[in-house]
N, C-alpha and C positions, 0 to 999 in steps of 0.2 A: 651282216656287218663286216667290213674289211678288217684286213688284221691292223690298221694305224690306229682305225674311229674304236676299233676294240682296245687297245691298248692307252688309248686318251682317255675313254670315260673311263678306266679302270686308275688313272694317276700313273701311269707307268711310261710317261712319255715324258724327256726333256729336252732334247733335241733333234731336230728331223731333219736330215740333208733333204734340198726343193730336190724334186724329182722321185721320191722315194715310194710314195704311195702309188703314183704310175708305175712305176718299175713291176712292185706286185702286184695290179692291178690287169698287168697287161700279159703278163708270162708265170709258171709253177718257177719259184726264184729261190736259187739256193743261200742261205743266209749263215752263218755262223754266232759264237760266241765263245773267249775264251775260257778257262778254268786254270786257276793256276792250282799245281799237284804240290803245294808245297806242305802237303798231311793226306794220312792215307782215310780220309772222310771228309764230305763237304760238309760244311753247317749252313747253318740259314739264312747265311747273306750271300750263298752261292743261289738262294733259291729263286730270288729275282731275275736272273737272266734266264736258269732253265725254263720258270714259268712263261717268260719272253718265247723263247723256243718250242714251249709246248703250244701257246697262243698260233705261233706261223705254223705247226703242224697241223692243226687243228682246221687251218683258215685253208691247206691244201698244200703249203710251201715245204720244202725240206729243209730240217734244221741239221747244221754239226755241230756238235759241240767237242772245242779245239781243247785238249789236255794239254797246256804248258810245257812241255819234257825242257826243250830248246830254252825257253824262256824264264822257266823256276830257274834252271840252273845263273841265271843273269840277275833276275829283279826289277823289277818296275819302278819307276822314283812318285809314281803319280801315286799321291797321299802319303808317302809317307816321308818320315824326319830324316834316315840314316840307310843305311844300305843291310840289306838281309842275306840272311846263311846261304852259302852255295852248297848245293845239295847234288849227292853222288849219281849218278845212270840205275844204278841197282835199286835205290831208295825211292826214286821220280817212274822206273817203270812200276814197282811194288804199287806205290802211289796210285799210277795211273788205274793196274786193273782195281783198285778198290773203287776208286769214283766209278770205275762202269756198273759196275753191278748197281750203284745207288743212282744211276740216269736211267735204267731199266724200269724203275717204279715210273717214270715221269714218262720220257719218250717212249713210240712206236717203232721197234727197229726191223720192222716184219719187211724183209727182200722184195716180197711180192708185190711191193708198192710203191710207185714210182715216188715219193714224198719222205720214205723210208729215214730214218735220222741213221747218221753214222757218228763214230769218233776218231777226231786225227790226233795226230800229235807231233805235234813241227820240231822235234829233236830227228824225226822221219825222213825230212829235206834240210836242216839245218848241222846233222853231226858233219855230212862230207863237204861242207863248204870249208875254203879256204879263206883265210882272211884277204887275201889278196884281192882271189874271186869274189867276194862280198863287198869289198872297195867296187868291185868294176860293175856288177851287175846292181848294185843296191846306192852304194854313198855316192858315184858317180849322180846321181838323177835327182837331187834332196840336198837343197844348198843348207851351209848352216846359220844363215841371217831364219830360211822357213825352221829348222829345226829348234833354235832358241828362242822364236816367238810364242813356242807350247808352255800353255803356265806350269806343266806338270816338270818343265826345266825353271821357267823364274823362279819357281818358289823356293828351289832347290839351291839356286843359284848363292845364294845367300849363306845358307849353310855347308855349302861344297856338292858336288857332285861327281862322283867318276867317270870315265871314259867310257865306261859298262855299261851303266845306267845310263850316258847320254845318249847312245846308240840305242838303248831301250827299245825308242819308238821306229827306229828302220827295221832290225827285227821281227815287231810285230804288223809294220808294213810288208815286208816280203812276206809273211803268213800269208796275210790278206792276198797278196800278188798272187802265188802259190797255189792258190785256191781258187782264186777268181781263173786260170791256165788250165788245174788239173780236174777242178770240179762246178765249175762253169760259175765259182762264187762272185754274187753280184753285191751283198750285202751285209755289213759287220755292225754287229747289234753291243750293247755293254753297258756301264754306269755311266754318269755325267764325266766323270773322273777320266774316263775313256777318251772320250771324245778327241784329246789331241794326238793320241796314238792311231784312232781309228781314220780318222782324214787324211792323216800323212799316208795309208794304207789306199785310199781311193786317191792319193794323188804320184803317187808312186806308181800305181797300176796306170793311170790317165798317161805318164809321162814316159811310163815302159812299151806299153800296147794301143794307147789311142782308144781303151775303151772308157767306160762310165762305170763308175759305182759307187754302194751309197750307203749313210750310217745312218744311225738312230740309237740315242741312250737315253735310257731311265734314271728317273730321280737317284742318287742316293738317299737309302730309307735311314732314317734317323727318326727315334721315337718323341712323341712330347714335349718331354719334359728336356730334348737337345741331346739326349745322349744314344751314344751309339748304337744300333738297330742288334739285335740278337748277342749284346754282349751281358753279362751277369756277373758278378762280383768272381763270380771263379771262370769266368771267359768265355768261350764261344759257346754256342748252343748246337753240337754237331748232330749230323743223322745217325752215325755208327751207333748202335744203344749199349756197346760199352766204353763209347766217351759221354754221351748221357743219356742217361735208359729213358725209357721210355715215358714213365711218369713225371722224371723231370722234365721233358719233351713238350708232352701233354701240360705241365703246368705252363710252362714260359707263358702258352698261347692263353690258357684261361687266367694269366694275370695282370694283361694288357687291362690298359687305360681304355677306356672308352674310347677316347678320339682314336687313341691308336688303331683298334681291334677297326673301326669304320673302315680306315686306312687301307688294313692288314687283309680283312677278308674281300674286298675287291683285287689287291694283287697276288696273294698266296693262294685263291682258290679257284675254282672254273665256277662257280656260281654264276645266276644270267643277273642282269640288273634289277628284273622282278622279285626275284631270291631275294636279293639282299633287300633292296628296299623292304621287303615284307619281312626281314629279319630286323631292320631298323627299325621300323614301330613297334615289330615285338620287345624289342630293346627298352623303346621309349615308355613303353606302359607297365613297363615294369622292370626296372635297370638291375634290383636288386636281383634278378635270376639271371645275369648276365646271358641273355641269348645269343648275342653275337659272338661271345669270347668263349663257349661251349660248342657253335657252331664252325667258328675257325679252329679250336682245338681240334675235335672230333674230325676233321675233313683232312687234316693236316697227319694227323696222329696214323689214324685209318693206313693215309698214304704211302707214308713210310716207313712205319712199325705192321702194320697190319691188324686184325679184327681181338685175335686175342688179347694183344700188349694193348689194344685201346681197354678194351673190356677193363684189363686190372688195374692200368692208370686211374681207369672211372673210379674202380672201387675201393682203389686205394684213398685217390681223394676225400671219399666219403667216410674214409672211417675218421676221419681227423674231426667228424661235422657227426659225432654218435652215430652214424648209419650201418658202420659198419657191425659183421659178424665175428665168430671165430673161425668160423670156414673160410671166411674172407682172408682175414688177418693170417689163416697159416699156408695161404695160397700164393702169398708173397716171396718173389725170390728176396734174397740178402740186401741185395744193392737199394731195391723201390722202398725194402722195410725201415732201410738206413735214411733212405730220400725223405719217405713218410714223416719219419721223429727225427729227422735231423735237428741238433739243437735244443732236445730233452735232456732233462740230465740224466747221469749215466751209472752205475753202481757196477760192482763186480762181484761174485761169490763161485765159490770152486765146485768144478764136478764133483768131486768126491763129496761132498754136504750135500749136494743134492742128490747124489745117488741115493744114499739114507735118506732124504726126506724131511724137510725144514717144515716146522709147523708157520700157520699163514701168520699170528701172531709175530712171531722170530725171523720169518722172513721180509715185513715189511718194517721190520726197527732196525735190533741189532743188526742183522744180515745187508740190508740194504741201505737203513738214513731213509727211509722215505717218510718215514714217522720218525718223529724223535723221543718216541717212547711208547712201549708195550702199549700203555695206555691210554694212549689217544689211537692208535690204530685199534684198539677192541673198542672204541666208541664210534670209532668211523665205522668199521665194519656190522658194527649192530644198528648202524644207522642207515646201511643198507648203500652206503657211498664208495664202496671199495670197487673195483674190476680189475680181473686180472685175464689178460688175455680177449677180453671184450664180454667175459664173463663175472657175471657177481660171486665176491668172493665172500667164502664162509669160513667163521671164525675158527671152525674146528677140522677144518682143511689142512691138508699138507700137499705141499710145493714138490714134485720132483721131475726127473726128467722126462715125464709125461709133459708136462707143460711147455718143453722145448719149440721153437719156432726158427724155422731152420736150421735146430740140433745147435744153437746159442744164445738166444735170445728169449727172454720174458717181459711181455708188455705187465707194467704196471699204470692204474689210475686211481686217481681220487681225485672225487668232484666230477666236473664235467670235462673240463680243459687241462687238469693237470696230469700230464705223462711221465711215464719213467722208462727206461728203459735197463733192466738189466740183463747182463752179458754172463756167461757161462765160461770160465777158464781152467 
């Protein structure tokens, strides 16, 4: 299958400059995509273009994938309301090497192969330019009747735009130029959103050298229910796992919508069409074991956390759903343990009382509130409804810092679903 009809049956197709599946069709074609470094980790709405990139590697094409340096510093106006922080040289290089190391899980960067993916970064050809020079070899060629007919300037138009911004898309044109001169780049790949920066790029190049080149961008993913793809009440969903470790990682993906996760695992994953189709009936015959949203977890998680942080994601999952152990539960670092009972209530009691040793009666009343009195906690626990730790707790037990979980934490239960969490100070 070529990389366009691959890219269509997967939804990851929105628009296609004519010519473009010839182009690859007919020659090994170098293609780009950019990244903008304005945070030193991508999240998961960078993931759709690398997967873009991984598809043309995969298909035999060489992908680059463009680190912003030149362009974080400036800002892009396509989508957004206002204009964004300018960010220092030290901060965008910092930046940049962090995103490499997380395109190393996705791309093939092995030399030995003519297809090999690189990374540029157009602060590289863009710090010695002159303004001047940048009038003559760039604004000369690009009238501004074509440069104001970009919706990503009308929309703008409206609420103000700067001089910065406007020039946006010449900028990310001379990239394209740049590329297409130094690395024989014939094709710029991106979201829909794209699109008016990326044409200006193949028409800038047409009108500098007389040759051809050609775009193609992907849907913007937006979930369901209309709201924005990889965002969460506390914001992005990044790959670094300590902006979100790994279990919150793993969850995002297992708490997809059904329609989503259909969506989610033909563009997040390399799965073939057979895969999934055959994940889809598993689905359908039985929704409540979520197959889909366990298999784009698992594929995803794997990818960029690796074997063990899936492993504990799994099991931390599971202890919320009684599966879990004590071994489990003390296997957890701080942060998953936190992720785990986020939103349990919380108690506090001092080392020094637990050094000595709180009996389990005193520790689940006075000491904690999780009973509101000796005596209904000595009737829960003879009722055999206590756990402590994932352990049943016994009435003539006592609490100390044996029981610690990461040298602070003690899980409390009663019943099935109710959690507590106290903390050690």
């Amino acid at each position: 299958m070529s990389f366009v009809d691959e890219l269509r049956w997967r939804g990851m197709i929105h628009d296609v400059m004519p010519g473009t599946a010839e182009q690859l069709e007919k020659e090994l074609t170098t293609a780009y995509v950019g990244i903008d470094p304005t945070a030193d980790s991508l999240h998961i709405g960078h993931l759709v273009s690398i997967m873009m990139l991984k598809h043309l590697q995969l298909a035999g094409h060489k992908p680059l994938a463009l680190v912003g340096g030149a362009t974080g510093m400036i800002g892009d106006p396509s989508g957004k309301s206002e204009e964004r922080n300018l960010l220092s040289e030290e901060l965008l290089r910092h930046n940049q090497e962090c995103i490499k190391v997380q395109l190393l899980k996705f791309l093939d960067f092995d030399t030995s192969k003519p297809n090999h993916a690189e990374i540029v970064n157009n602060y590289d050809w863009m710090k010695e330019f002159t303004f001047l020079g940048f009038l003559r070899e760039v604004g000369k060629h690009i009238t501004v009747n074509y440069m104001m007919s970009k919706d990503s300037v009308k929309k703008r138009l409206e609420t103000g735009i700067s001089f910065t911004e406007f020039t946006y898309q010449l900028v990310q044109g001379y990239d394209f130029l740049e590329l297409y001169n130094t690395k024989n780049c014939k094709l710029q790949m991106g979201g829909s959103d794209q699109w008016g920066n990326i044409t200006t790029g193949t028409e800038l190049i047409r009108r500098k050298t007389g040759g051809e080149a050609f775009a193609l961008t992907c849907p913007l993913i937006t979930k369901a229910d209309g709201g924005k793809f990889g965002k969460t009440e506390k914001g992005n969903i990044w790959l670094d796992p300590e902006k979100t470790s790994p279990y919150a990682f793993y969850q995002f993906w297992l708490n997809c919508s059904d329609e989503d996760s259909k969506k989610y695992i033909r563009i997040f994953t390399l799965f073939s069409q057979e895969e999934i189709t055959a994940l889809e009936l598993e689905h359908e015959q039985a929704p409540h074991l979520r197959a889909l949203q366990k298999a784009l977890a698992r594929d995803l998680t794997l990818r960029v956390h690796g074997e063990a942080e899936y492993e504990q994601a799994v099991q931390a999952s599971e202890i919320l759903f009684g599966k879990g152990t004590t071994e489990t539960l003390r296997q957890l670092d701080e942060k998953t343990l936190l992720g785990v009972f986020e939103g349990v209530p919380q108690s506090e009691i001092s080392r020094t009382e637990l050094e000595a040793g709180i009996g389990m009666v005193d520790f689940l009343s006075e000491k904690t509130g999780i009973f509101p009195s000796k005596g209904e906690a000595r009737r829960m626990l003879k009722d055999g409804g206590v756990q402590v730790n994932k352990e049943k707790a016994l009435e003539d037990s006592t609490i100390t810092s044996a029981y610690l979980l990461n040298n602070k934490y003690i899980l409390a239960q009663k019943g099935k679903k109710n959690y507590f969490l106290v903390k050690v100070v």
